[in-house]
mmCIF file of the C-alpha atoms, coordinates in Angstrom:
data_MODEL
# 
_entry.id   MODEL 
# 
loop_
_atom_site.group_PDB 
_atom_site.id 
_atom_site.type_symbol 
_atom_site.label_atom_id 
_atom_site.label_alt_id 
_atom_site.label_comp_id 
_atom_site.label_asym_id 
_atom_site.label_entity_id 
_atom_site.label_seq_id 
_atom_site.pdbx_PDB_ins_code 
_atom_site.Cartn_x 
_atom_site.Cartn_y 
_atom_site.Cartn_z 
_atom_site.occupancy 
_atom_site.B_iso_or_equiv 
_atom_site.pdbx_formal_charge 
_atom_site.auth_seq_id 
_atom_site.auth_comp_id 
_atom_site.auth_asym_id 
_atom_site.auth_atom_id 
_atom_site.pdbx_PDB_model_num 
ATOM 1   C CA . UNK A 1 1   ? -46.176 -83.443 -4.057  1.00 0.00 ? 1   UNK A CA 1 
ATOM 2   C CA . UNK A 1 2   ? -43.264 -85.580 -5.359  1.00 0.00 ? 2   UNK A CA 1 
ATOM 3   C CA . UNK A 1 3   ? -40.011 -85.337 -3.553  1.00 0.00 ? 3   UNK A CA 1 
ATOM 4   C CA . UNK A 1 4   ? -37.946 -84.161 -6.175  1.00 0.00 ? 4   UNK A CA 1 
ATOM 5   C CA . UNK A 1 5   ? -40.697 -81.678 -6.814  1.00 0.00 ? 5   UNK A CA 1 
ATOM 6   C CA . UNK A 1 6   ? -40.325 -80.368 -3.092  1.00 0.00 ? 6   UNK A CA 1 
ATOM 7   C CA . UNK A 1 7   ? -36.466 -80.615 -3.156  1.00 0.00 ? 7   UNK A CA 1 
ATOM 8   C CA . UNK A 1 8   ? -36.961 -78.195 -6.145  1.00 0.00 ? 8   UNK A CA 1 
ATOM 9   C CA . UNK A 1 9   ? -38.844 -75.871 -4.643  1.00 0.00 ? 9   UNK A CA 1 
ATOM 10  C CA . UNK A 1 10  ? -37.207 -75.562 -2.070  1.00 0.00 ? 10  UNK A CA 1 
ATOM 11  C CA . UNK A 1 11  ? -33.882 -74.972 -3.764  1.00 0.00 ? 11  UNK A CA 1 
ATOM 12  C CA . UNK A 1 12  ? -35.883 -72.359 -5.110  1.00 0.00 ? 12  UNK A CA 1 
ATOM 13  C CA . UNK A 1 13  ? -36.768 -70.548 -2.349  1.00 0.00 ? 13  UNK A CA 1 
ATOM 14  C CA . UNK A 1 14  ? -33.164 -70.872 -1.357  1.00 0.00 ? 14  UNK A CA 1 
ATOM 15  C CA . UNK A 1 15  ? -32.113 -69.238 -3.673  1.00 0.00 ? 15  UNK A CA 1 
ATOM 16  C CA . UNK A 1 16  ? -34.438 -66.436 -3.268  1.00 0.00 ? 16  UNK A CA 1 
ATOM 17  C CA . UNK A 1 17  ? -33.766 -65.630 -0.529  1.00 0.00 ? 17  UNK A CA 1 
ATOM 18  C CA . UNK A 1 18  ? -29.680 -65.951 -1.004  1.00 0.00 ? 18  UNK A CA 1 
ATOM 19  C CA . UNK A 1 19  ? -30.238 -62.796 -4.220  1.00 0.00 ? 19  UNK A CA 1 
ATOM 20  C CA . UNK A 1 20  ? -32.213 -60.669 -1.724  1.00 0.00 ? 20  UNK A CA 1 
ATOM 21  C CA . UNK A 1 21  ? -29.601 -61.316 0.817   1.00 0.00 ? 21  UNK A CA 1 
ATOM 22  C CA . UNK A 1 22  ? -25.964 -60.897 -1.688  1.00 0.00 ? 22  UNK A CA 1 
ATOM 23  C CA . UNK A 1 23  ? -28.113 -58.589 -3.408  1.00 0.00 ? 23  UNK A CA 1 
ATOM 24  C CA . UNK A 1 24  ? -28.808 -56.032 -0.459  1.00 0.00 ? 24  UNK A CA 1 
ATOM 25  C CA . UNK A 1 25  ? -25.398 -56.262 1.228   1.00 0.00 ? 25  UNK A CA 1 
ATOM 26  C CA . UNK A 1 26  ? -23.168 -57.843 -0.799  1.00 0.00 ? 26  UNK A CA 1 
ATOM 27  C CA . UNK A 1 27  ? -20.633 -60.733 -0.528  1.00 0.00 ? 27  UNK A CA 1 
ATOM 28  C CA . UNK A 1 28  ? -18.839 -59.916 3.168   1.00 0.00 ? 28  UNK A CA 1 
ATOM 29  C CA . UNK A 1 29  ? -22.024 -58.737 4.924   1.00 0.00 ? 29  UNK A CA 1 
ATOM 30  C CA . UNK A 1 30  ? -24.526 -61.179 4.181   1.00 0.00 ? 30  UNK A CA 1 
ATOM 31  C CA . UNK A 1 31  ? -25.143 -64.243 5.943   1.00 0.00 ? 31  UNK A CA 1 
ATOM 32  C CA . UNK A 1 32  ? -27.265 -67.622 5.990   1.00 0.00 ? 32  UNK A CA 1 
ATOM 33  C CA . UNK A 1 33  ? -28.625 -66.534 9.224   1.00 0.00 ? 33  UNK A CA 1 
ATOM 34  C CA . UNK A 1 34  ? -30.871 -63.773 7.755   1.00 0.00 ? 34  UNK A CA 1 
ATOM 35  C CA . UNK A 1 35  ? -31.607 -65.948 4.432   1.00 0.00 ? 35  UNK A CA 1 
ATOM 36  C CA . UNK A 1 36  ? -33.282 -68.097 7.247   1.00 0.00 ? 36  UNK A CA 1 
ATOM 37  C CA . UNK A 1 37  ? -34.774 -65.634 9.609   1.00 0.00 ? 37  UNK A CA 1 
ATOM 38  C CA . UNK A 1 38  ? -36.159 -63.331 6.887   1.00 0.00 ? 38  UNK A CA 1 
ATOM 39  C CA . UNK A 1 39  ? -37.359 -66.420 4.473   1.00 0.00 ? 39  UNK A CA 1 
ATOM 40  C CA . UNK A 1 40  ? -38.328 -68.778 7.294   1.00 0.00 ? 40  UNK A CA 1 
ATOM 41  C CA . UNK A 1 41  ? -36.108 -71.417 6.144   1.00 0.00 ? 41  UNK A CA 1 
ATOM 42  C CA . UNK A 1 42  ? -34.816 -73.825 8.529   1.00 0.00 ? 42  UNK A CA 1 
ATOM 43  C CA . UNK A 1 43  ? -30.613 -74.110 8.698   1.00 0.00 ? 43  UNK A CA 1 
ATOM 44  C CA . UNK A 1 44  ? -30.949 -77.886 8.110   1.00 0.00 ? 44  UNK A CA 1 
ATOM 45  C CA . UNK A 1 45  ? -32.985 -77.322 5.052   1.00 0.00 ? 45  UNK A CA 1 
ATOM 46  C CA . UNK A 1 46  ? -30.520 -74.731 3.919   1.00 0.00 ? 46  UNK A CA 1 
ATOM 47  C CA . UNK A 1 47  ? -27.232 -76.596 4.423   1.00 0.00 ? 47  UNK A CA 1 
ATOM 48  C CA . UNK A 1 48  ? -29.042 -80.011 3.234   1.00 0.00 ? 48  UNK A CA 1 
ATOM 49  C CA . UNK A 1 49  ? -29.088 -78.187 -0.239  1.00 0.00 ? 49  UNK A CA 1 
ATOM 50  C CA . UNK A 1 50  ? -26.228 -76.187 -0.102  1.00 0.00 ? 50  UNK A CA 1 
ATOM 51  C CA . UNK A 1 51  ? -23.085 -76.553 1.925   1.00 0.00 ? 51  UNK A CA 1 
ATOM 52  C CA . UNK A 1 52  ? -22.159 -72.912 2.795   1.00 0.00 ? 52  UNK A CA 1 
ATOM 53  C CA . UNK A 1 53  ? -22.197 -69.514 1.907   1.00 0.00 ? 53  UNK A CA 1 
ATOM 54  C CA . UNK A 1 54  ? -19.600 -69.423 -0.976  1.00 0.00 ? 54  UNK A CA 1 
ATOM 55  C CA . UNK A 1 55  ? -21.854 -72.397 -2.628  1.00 0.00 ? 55  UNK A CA 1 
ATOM 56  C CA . UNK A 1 56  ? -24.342 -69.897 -2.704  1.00 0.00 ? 56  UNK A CA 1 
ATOM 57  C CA . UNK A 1 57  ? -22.949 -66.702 -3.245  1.00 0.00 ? 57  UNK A CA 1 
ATOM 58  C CA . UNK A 1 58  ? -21.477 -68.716 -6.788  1.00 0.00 ? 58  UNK A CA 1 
ATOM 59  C CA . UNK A 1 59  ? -25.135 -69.721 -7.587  1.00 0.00 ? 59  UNK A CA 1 
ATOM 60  C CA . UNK A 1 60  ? -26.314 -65.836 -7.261  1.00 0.00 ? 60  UNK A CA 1 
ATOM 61  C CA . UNK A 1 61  ? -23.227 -64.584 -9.467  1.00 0.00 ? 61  UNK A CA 1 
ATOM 62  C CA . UNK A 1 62  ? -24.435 -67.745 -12.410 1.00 0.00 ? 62  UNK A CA 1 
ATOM 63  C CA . UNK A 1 63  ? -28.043 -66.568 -12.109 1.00 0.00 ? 63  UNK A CA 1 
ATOM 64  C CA . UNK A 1 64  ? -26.635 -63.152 -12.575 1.00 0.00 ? 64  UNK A CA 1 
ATOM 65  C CA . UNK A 1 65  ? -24.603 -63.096 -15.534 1.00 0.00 ? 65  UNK A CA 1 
ATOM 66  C CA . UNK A 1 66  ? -26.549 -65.847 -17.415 1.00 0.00 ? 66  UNK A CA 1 
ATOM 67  C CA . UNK A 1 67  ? -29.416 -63.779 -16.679 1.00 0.00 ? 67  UNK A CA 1 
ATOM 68  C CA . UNK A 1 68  ? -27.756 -60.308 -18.162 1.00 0.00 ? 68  UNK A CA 1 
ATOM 69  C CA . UNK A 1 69  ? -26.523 -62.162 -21.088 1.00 0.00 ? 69  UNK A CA 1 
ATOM 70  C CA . UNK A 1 70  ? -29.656 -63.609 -22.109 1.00 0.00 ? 70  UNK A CA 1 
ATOM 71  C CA . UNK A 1 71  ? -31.437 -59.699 -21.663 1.00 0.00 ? 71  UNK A CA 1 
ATOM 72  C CA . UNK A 1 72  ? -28.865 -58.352 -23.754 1.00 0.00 ? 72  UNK A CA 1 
ATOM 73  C CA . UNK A 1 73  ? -29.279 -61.017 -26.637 1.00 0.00 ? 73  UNK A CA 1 
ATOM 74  C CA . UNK A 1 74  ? -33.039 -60.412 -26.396 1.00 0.00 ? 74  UNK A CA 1 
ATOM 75  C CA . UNK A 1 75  ? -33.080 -56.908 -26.478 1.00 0.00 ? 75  UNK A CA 1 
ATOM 76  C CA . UNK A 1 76  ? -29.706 -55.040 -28.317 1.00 0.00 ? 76  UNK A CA 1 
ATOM 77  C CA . UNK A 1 77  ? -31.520 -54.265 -31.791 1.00 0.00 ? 77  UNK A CA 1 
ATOM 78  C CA . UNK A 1 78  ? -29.903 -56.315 -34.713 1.00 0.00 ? 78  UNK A CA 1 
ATOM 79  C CA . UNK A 1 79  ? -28.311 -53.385 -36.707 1.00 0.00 ? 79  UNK A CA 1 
ATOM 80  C CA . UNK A 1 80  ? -27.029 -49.962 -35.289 1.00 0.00 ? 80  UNK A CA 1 
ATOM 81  C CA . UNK A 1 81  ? -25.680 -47.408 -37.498 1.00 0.00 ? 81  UNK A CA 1 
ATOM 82  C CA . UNK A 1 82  ? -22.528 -47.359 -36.262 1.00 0.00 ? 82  UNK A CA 1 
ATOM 83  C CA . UNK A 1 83  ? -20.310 -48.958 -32.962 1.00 0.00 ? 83  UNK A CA 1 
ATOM 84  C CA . UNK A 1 84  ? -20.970 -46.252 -30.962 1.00 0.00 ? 84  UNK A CA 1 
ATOM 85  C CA . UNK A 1 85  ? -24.325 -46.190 -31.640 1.00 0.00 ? 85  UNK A CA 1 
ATOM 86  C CA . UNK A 1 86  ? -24.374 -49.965 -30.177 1.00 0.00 ? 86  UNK A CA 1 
ATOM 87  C CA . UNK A 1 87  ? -22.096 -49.275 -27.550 1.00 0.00 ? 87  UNK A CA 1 
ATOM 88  C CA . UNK A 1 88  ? -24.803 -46.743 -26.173 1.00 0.00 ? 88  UNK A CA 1 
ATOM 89  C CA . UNK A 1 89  ? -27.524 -49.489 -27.108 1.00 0.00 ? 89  UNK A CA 1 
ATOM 90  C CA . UNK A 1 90  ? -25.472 -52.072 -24.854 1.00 0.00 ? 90  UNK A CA 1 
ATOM 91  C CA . UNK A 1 91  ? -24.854 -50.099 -21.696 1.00 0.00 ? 91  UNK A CA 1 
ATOM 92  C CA . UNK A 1 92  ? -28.598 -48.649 -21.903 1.00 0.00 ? 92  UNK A CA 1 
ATOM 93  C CA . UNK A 1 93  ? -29.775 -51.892 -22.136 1.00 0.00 ? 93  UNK A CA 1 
ATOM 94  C CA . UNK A 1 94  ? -27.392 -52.939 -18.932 1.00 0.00 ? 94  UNK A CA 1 
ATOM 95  C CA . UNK A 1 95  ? -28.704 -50.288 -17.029 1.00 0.00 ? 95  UNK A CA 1 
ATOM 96  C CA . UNK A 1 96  ? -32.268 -51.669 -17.735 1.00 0.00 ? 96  UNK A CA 1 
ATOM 97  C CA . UNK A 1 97  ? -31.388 -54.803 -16.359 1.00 0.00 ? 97  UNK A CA 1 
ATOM 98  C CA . UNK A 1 98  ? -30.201 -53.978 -13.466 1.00 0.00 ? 98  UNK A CA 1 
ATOM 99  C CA . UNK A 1 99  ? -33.111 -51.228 -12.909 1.00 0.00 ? 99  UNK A CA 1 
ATOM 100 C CA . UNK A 1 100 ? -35.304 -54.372 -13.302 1.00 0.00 ? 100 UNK A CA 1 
ATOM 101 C CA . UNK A 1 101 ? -33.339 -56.317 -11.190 1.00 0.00 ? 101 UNK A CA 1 
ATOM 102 C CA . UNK A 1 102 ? -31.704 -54.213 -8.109  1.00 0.00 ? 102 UNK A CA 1 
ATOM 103 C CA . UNK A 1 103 ? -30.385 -57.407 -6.394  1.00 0.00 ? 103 UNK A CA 1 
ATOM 104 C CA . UNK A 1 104 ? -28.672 -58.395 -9.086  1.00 0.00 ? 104 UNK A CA 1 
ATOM 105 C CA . UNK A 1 105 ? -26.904 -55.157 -9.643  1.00 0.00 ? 105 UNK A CA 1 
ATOM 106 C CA . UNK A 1 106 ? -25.271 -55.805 -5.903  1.00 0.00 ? 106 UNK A CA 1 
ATOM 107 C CA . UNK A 1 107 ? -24.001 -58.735 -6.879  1.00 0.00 ? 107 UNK A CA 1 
ATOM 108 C CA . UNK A 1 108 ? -22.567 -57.892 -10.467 1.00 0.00 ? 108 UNK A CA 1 
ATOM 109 C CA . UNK A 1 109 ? -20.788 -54.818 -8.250  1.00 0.00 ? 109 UNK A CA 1 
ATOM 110 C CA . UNK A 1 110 ? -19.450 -58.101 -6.391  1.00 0.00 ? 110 UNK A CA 1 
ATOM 111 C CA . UNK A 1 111 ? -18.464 -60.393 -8.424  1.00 0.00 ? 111 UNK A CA 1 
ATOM 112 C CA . UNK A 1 112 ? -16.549 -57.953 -11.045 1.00 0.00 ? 112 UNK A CA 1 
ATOM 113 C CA . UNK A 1 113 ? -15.244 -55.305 -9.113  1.00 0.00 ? 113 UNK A CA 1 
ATOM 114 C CA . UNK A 1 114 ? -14.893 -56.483 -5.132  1.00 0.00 ? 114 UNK A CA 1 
ATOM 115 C CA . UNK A 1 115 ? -14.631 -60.454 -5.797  1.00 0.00 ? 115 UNK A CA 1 
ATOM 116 C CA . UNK A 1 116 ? -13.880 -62.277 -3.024  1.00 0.00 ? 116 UNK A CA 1 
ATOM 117 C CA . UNK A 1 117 ? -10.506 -63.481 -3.065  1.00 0.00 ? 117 UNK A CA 1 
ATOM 118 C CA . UNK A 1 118 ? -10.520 -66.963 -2.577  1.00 0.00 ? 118 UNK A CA 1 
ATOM 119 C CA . UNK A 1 119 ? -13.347 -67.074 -4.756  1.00 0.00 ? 119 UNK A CA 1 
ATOM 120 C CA . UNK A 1 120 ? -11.446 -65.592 -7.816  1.00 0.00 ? 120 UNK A CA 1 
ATOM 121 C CA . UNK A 1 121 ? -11.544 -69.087 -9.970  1.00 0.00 ? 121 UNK A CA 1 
ATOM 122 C CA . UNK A 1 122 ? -14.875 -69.952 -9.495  1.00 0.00 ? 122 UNK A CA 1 
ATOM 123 C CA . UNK A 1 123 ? -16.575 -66.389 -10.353 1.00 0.00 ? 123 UNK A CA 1 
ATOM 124 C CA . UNK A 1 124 ? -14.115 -66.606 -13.100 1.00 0.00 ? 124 UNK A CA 1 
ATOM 125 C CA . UNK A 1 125 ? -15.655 -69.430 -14.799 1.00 0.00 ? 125 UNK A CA 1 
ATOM 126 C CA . UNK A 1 126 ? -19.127 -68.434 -13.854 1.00 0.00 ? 126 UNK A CA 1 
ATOM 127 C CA . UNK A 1 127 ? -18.559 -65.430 -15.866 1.00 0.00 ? 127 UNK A CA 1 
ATOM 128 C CA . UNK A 1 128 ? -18.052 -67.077 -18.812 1.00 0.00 ? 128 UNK A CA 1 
ATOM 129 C CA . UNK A 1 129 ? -21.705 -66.590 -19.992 1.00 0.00 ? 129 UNK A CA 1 
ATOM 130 C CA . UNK A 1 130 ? -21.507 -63.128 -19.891 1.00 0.00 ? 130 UNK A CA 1 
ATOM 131 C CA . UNK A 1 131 ? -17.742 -62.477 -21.205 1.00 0.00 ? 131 UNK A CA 1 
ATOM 132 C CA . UNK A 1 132 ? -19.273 -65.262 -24.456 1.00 0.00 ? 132 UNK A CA 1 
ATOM 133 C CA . UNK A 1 133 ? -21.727 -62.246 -25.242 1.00 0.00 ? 133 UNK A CA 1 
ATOM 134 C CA . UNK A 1 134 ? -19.634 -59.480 -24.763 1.00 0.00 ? 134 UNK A CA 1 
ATOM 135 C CA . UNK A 1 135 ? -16.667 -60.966 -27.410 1.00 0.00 ? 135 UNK A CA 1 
ATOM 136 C CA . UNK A 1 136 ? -19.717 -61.724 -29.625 1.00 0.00 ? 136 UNK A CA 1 
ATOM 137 C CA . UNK A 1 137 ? -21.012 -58.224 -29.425 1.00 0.00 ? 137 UNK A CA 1 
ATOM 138 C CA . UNK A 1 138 ? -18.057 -55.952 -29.797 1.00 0.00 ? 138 UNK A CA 1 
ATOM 139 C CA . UNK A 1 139 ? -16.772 -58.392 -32.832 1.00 0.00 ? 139 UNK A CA 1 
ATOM 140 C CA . UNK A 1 140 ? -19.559 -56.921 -34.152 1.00 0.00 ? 140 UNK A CA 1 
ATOM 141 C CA . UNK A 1 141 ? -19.076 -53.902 -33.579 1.00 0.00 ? 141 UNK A CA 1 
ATOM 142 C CA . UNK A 1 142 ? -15.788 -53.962 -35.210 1.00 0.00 ? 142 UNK A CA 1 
ATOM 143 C CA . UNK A 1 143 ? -17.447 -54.415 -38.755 1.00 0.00 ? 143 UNK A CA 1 
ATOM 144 C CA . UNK A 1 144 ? -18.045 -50.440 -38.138 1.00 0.00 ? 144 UNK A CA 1 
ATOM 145 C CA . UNK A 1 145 ? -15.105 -49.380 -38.273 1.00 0.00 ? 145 UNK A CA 1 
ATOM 146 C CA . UNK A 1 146 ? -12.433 -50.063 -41.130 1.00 0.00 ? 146 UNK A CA 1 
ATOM 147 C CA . UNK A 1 147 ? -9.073  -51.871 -38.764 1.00 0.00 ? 147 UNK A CA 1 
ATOM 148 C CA . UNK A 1 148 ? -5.239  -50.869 -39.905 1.00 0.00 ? 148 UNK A CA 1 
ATOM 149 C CA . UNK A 1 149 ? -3.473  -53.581 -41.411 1.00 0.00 ? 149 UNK A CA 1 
ATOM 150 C CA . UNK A 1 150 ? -1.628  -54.650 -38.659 1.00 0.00 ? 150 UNK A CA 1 
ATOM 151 C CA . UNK A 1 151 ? -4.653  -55.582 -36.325 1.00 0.00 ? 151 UNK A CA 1 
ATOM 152 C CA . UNK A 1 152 ? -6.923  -58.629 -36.248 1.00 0.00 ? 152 UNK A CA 1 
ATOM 153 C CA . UNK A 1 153 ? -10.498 -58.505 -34.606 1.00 0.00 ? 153 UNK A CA 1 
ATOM 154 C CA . UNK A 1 154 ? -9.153  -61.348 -31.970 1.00 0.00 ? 154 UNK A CA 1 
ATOM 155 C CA . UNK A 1 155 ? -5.841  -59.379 -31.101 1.00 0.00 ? 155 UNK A CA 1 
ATOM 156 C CA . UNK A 1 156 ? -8.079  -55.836 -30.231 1.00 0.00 ? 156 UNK A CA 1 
ATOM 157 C CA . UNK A 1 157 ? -10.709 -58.024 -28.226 1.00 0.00 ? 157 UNK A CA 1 
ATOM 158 C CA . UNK A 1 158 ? -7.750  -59.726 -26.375 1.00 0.00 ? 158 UNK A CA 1 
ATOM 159 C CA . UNK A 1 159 ? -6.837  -56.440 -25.581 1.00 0.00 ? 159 UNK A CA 1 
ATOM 160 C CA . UNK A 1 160 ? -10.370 -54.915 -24.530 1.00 0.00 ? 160 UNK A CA 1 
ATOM 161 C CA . UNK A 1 161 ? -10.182 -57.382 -22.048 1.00 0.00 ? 161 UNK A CA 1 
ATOM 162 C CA . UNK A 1 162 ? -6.686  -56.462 -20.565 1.00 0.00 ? 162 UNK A CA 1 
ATOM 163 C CA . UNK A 1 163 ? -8.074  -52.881 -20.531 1.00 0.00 ? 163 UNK A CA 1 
ATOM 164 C CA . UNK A 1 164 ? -11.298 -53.816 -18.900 1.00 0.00 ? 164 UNK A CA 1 
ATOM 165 C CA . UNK A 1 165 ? -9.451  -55.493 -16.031 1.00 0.00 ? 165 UNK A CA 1 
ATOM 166 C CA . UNK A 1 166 ? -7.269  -52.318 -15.232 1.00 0.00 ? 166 UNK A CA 1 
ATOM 167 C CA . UNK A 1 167 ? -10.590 -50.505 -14.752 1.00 0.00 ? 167 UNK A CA 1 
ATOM 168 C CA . UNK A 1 168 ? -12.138 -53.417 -12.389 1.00 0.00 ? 168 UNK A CA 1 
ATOM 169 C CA . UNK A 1 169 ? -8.814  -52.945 -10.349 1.00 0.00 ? 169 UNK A CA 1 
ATOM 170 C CA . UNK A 1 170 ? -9.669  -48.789 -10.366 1.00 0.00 ? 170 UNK A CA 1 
ATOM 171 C CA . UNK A 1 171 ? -12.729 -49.587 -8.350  1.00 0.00 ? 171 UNK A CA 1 
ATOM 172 C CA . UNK A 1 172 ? -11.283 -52.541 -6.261  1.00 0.00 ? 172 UNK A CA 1 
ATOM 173 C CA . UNK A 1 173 ? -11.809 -51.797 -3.003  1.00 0.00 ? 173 UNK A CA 1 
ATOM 174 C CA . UNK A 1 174 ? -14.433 -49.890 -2.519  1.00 0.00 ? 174 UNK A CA 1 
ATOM 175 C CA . UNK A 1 175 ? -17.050 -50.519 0.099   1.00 0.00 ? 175 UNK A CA 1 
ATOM 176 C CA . UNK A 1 176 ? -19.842 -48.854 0.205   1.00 0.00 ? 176 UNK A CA 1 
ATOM 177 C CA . UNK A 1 177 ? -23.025 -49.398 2.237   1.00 0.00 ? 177 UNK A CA 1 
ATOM 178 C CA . UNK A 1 178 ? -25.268 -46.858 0.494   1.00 0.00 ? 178 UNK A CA 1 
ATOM 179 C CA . UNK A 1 179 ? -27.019 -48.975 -2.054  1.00 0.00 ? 179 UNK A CA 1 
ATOM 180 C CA . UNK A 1 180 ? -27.229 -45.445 -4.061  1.00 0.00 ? 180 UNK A CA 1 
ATOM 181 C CA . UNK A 1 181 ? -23.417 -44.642 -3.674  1.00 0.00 ? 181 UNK A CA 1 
ATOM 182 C CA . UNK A 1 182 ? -23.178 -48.588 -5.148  1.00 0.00 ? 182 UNK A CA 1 
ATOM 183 C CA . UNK A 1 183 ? -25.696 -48.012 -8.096  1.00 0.00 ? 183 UNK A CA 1 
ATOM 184 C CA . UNK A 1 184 ? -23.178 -44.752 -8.704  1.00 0.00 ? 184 UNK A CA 1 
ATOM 185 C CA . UNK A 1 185 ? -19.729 -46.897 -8.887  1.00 0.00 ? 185 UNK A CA 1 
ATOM 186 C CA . UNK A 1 186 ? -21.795 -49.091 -10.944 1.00 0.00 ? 186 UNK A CA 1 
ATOM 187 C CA . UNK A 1 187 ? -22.588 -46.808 -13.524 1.00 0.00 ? 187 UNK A CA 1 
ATOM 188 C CA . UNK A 1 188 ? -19.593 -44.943 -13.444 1.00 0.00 ? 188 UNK A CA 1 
ATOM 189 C CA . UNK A 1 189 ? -17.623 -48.210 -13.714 1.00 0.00 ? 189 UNK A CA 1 
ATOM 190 C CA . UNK A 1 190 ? -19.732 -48.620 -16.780 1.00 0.00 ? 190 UNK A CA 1 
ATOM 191 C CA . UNK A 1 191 ? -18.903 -45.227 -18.039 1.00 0.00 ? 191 UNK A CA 1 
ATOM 192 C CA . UNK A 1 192 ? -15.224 -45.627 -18.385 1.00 0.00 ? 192 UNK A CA 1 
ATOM 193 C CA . UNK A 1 193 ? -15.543 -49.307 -20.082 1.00 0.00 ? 193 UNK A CA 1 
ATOM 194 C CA . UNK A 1 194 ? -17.229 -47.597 -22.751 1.00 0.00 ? 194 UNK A CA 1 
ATOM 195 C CA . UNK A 1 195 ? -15.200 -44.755 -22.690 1.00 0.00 ? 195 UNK A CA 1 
ATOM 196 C CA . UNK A 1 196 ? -12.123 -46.954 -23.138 1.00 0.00 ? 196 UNK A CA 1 
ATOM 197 C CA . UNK A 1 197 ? -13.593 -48.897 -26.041 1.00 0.00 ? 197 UNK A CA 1 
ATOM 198 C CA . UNK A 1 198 ? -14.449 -45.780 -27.723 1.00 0.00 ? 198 UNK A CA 1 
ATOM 199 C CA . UNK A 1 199 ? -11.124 -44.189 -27.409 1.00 0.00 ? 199 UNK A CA 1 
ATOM 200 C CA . UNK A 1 200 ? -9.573  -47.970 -28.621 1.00 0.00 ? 200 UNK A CA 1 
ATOM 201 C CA . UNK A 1 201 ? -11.837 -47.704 -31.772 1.00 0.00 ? 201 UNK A CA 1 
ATOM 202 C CA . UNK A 1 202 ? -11.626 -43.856 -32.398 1.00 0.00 ? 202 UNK A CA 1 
ATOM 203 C CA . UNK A 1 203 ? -8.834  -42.232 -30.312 1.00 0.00 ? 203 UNK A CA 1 
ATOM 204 C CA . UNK A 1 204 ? -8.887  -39.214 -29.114 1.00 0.00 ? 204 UNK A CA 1 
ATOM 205 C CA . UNK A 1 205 ? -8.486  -36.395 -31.658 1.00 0.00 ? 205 UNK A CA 1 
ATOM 206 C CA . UNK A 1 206 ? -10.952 -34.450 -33.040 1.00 0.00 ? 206 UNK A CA 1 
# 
């Protein structure tokens, strides 16, 4: 085997290891130790590759989103009848992803709504990927519904995205260690985005 063949795998088992680890107890609990213990990776193998934890805890959170953005584009259906027909079709095809992928659920729950503080930048750019789709998406969605005068598509996703943050700071703060009382702020977190956009596009009378 080549070396830059076994460099690459084992960067690869690395990583592994580092989503089962962020992904089963999240940013502030995990540790390198038990990526090494429970992967039988040596420390100087781990730290050749990577320097510390936060170096790998920003990997995790690029696999993630790159990895729910390209899910979404593969499988939200073309056309929906209406926007909150694909609002439903987004978040159902979120929560397939993440009931797919458990470990990355974890560290979405990290990255958006308990992100490490001095960490803020960097998970910040790394969510680009995802936050790309999501302006994409619900531009789209906006050719459902007929906008007043006064209002551009950009302006209302600007503001989606103010809104969205107040709701990330809602759930701030929360640390659970049931992975099923995490899957719950997860989906109610999810809940009340699209709640929000709904209530933005339609408002709230009858």
């Amino acid at each position: 085997m080549k070396r830059e063949e076994k460099s690459e795998n084992s960067k690869e088992r690395i990583i592994k290891a580092a989503l089962e680890e962020f992904g089963q107890n999240g940013y502030v609990a995990a540790s390198t130790n038990n990526m090494c213990k429970n992967h039988d990776i040596s420390k100087g193998l781990l730290f050749h590759h990577y320097k510390n934890k936060d170096e790998l805890f920003l990997v995790c959170v690029s696999k993630c989103f790159e990895a729910l953005a390209q899910y979404l584009k593969e499988n939200l259906p073309e056309n929906v009848e209406d926007a909150k027909e694909g609002l439903n079709k987004y978040f159902e095809a979120r929560f397939e992803f993440f009931k797919a992928n458990p470990f990355y659920e974890q560290i979405f729950y990290t990255a958006v709504i308990n992100t490490p503080s001095h960490l803020k930048d960097a998970v910040a750019e790394r969510r680009e990927a995802i936050n790309a789709f999501n302006r994409h998406y619900l531009t789209k969605l906006l050719d459902y519904v007929v906008l007043k005068e006064d209002y551009e598509k950009s302006s209302i996703i600007e503001l989606l995205s103010d809104m969205s943050h107040y709701i990330h700071m809602k759930y701030k703060g929360s640390c659970l260690e049931n992975p099923e009382e995490k899957h719950q702020i997860v989906m109610q977190h999810s809940k009340d985005i699209k709640d929000m956009i709904l209530i933005l596009f339609y408002g709230i009378v009858k």
